[in-house]
Residue frames as qw, qx, qy, qz and C-alpha x, y, z in Angstrom:
[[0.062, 0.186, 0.279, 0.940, 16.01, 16.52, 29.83],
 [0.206, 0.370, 0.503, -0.754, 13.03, 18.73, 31.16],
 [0.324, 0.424, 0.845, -0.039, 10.21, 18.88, 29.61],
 [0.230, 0.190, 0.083, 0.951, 9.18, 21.84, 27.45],
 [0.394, -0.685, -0.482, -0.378, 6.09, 22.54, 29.10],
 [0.613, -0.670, -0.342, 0.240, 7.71, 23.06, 32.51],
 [0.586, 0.084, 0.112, 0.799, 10.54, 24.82, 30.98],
 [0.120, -0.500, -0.328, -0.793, 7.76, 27.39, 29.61],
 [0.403, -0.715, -0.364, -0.441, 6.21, 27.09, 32.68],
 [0.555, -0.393, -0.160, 0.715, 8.94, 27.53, 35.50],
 [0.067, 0.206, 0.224, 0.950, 9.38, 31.21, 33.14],
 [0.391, -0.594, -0.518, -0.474, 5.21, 31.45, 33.13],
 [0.649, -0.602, -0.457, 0.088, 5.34, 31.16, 37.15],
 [0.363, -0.198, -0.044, 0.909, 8.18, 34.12, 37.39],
 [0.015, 0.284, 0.321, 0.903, 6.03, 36.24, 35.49],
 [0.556, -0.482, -0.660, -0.154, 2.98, 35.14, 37.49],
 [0.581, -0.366, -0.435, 0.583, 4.52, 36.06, 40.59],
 [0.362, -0.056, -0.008, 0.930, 5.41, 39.09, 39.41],
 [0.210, -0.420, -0.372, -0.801, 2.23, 40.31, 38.46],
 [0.520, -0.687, -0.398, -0.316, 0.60, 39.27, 41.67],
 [0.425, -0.601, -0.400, 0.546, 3.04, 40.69, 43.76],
 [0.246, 0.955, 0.164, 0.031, 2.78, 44.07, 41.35],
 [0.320, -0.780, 0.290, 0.453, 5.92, 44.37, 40.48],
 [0.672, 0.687, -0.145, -0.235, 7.65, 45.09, 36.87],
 [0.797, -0.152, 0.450, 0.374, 10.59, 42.54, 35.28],
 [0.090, -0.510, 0.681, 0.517, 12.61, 42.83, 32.84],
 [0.807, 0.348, -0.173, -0.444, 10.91, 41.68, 29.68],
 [0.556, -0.210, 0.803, 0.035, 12.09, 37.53, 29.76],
 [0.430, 0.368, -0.693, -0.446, 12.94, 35.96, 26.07],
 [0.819, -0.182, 0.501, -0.212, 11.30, 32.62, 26.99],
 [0.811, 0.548, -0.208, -0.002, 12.72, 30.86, 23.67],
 [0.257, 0.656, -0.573, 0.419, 16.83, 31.92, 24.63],
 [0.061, -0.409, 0.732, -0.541, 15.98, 31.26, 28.71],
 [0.932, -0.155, -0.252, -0.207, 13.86, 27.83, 28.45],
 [0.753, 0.140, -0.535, 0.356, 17.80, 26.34, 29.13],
 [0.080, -0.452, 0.588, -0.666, 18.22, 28.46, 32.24],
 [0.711, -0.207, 0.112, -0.663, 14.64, 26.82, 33.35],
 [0.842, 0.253, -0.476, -0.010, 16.17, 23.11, 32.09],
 [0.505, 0.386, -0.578, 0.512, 19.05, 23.45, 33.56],
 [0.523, -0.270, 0.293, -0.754, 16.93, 24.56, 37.17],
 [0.909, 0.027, -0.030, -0.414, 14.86, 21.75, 36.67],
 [0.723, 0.323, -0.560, 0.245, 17.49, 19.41, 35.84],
 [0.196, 0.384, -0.631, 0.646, 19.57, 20.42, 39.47],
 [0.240, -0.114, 0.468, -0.843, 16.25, 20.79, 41.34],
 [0.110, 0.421, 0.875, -0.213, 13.24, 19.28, 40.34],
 [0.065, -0.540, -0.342, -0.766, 10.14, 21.41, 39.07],
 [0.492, -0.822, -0.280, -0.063, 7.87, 21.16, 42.46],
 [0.711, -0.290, -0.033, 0.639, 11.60, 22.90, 43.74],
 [0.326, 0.132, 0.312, 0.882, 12.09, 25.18, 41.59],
 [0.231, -0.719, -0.317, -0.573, 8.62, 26.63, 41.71],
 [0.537, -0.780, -0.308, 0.091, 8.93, 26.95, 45.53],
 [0.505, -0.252, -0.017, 0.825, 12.66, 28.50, 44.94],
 [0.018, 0.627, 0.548, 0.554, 10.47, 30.98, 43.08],
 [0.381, -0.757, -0.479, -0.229, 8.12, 31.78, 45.77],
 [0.517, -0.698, -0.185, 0.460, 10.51, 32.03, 48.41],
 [0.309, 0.118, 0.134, 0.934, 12.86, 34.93, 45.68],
 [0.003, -0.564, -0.232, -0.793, 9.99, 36.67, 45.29],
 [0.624, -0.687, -0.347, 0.132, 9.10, 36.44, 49.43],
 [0.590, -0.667, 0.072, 0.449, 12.58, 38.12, 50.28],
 [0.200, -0.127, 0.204, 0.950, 13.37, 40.47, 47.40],
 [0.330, 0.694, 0.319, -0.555, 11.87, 43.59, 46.37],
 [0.316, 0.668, -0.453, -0.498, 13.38, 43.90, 42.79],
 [0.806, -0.078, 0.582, 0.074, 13.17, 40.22, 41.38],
 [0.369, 0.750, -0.346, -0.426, 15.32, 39.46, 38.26],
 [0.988, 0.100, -0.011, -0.114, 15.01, 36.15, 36.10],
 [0.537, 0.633, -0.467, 0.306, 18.53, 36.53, 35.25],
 [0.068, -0.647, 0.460, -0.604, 19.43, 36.66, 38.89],
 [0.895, -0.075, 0.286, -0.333, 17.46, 33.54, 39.88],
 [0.998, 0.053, 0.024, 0.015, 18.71, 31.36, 37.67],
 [0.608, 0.527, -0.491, 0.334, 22.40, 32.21, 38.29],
 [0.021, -0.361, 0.648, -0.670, 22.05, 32.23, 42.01],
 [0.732, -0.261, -0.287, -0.560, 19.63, 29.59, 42.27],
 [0.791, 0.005, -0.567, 0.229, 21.88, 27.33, 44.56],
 [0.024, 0.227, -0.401, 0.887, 22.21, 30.60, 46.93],
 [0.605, -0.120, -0.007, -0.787, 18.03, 30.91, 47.17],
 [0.798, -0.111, -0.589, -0.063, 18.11, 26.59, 47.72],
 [0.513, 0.140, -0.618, 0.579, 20.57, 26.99, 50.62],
 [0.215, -0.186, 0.149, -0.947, 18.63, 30.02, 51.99],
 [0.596, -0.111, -0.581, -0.544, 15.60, 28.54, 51.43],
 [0.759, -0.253, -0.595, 0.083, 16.49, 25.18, 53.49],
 [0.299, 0.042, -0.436, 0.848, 18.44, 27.18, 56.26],
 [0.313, -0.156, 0.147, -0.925, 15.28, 29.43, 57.22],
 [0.839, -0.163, -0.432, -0.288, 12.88, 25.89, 57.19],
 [0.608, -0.046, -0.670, 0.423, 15.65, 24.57, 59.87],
 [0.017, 0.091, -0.481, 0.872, 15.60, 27.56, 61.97],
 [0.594, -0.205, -0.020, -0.777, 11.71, 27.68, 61.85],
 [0.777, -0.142, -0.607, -0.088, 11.82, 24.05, 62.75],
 [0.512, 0.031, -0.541, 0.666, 14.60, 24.29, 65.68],
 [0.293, -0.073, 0.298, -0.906, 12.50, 27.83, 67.25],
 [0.652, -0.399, -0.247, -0.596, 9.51, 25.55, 67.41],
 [0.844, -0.208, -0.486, 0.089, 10.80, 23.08, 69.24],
 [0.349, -0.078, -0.478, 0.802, 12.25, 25.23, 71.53],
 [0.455, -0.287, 0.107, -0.836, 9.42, 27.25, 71.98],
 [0.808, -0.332, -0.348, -0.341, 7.25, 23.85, 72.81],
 [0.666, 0.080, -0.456, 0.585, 10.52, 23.04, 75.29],
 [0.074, -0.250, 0.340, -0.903, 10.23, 26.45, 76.87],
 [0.620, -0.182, -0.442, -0.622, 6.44, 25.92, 76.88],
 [0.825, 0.030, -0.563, 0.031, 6.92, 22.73, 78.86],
 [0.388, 0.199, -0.491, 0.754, 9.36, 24.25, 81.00],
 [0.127, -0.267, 0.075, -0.952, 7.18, 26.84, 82.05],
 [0.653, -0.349, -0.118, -0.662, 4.38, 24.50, 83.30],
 [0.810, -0.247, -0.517, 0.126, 5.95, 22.25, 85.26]]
């Protein structure tokens, strides 16, 4: 079981976001949707979950808590997929790189 401090604060760090990327949410019961934040936590981890955060509110314009935490296993997958490809285009850029001076 998650802690209730991270619970409140997985919620705290959506709202957070939201204000500092100026956009407006849906008002968020934090009492009712601690268990969405548990249940996050529980699948993911907290230092996870806050970065599945960052990266929703990186690549949407309209973020919605509701929408995070049912499609939080979409935004994990996404997440790790766009970390490979940025991994795989360096190493082919330092390959090309290579190429290109011998």
């Amino acid at each position: 079981m998650a802690d209730k401090k991270q619970r409140y604060a997985i919620i705290n760090h959506f709202k957070k976001r939201a204000k500092e990327y100026n956009v407006s949410i849906k008002p968020i019961n934090i009492h009712s949707q601690q268990w969405a934040a548990e249940s996050m936590i529980e699948s993911y981890g907290y230092d996870e979950c806050i970065a599945v955060i960052d990266y929703y509110f990186y690549i949407t314009e309209v973020p919605d808590w509701s929408w995070l935490t049912y499609n939080s296993e979409k935004l994990v997958q996404s997440k790790l997929a766009e970390e490979e490809d940025k991994e795989m285009r360096r190493v082919l850029r330092q390959k090309a790189k290579k190429w290109l001076e011998d």
